[in-house]
N, C-alpha and C positions, 0 to 999 in steps of 0.2 A: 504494500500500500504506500501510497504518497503520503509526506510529511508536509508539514506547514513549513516546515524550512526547506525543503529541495524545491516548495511553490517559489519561496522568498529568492534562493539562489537561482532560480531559472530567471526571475524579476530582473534579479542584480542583471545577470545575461546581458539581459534587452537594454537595459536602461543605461548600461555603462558605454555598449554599443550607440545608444541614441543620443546618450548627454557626455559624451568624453571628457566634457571640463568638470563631471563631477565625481569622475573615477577614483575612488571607489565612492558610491553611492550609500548614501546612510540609511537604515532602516525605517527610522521617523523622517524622514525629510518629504515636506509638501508636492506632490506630485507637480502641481501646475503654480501653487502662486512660486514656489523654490525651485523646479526643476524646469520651468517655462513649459512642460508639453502641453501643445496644441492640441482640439479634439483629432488631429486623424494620429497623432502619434500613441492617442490614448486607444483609439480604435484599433491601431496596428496590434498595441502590446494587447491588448483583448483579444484578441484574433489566432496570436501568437501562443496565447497560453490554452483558446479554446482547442488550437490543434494540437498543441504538446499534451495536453489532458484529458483531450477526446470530453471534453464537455460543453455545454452551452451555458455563456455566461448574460445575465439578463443585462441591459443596459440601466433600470435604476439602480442596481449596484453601486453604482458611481456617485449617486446623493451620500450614501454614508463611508466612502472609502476616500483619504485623503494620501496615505504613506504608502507606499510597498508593503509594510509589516501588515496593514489594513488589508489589503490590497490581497495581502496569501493567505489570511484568515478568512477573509468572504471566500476566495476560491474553496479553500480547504471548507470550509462548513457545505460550499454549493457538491464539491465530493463525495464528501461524505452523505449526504441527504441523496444523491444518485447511487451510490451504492447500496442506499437502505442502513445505513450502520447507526443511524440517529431515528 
């Protein structure tokens, strides 16, 4: 099974790739007001994670998710509730 930290580390992946000047990426750091991503970068990296995890991720997710650390916890919860395990 997937852990909420190899969600986090795929996160890092993307984001250090998309924001190089913030490499290495901090776990609490503001997606958009601190990381500047735009809606399609946030769309990529949703995209990114729905294929790496073979999931579908809803788009109001995004009202309560601000960090990466946010960010692999909603995944991991939207996981786990697809597998049945909650």
């Amino acid at each position: 099974m997937v852990s909420q930290e190899m969600i986090l580390e795929r996160l890092f992946v993307y984001l250090n790739k998309t924001v190089p000047a913030f490499a290495p990426v901090p776990a609490d750091i503001d997606l958009v007001q601190e990381l500047g991503l735009d809606s399609i970068k946030v769309m990529d990296m949703l995209m990114e994670l729905e294929d790496e995890f073979d999931i579908s991720i809803p788009l109001n997710i995004l009202t309560d998710v601000r960090t990466p650390e946010q960010l692999a916890r909603a995944v991991y919860s939207l996981m786990e509730h697809a597998d049945g395990a909650v």
